[in-house]
C-alpha positions as CSV (number, residue, x, y, z in Angstrom):
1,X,0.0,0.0,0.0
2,X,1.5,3.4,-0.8
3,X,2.9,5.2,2.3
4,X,-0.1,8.1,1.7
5,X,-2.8,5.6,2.0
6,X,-1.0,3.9,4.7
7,X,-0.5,7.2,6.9
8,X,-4.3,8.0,6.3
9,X,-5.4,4.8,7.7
10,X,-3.6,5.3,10.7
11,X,-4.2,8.5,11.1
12,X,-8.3,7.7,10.8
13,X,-8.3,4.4,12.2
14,X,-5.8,3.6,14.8
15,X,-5.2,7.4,16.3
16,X,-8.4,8.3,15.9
17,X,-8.2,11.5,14.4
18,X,-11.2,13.3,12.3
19,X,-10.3,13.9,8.9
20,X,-10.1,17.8,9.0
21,X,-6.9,16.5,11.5
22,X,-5.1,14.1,9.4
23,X,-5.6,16.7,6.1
24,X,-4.1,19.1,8.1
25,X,-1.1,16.9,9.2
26,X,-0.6,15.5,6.1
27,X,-1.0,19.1,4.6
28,X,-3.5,17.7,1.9
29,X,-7.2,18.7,1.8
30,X,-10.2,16.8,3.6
31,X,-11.0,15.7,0.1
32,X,-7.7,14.0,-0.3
33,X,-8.0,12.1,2.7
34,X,-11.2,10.4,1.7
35,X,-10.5,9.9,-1.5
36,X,-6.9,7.9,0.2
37,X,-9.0,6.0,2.7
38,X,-11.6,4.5,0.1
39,X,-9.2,3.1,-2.1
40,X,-7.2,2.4,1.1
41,X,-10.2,0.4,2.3
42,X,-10.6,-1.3,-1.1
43,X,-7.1,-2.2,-1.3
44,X,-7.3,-3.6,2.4
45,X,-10.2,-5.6,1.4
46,X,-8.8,-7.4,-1.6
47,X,-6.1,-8.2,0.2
48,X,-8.1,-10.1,2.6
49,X,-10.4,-11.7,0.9
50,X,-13.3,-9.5,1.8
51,X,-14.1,-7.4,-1.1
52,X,-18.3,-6.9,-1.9
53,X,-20.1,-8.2,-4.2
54,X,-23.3,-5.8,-6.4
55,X,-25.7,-6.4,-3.7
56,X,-23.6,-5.4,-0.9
57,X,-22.9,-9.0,0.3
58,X,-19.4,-10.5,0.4
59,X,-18.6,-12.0,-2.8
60,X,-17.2,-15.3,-3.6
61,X,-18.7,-17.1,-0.6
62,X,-21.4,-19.4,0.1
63,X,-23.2,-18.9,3.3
């Protein structure tokens, strides 16, 4: 994962900081740090397996 998206889900996530606050460590805009965190998030789920399907359910799995 590129070190930006990294930093912003670490920022968000584990330090809990709002996203006005990690913009404004980073020195990006609020934008920019939502825009990190989805594909962030999307990354994070392909890489575990968890990545969902059209109807919002988890794809590739039989429940």
């Amino acid at each position: 994962m590129p070190e930006c998206r990294h930093d912003v889900i670490v920022l968000l996530h584990v330090l809990g900081h709002s996203t006005r606050e990690a913009a404004g460590i980073m020195g990006i805009t609020p934008a920019g740090v939502r825009s990190a965190a989805r594909f962030a998030r999307h990354r994070l789920q392909r890489a575990l397996g968890l990545e969902q399907g059209p109807s919002g359910d988890e794809g590739g799995t039989d429940r």
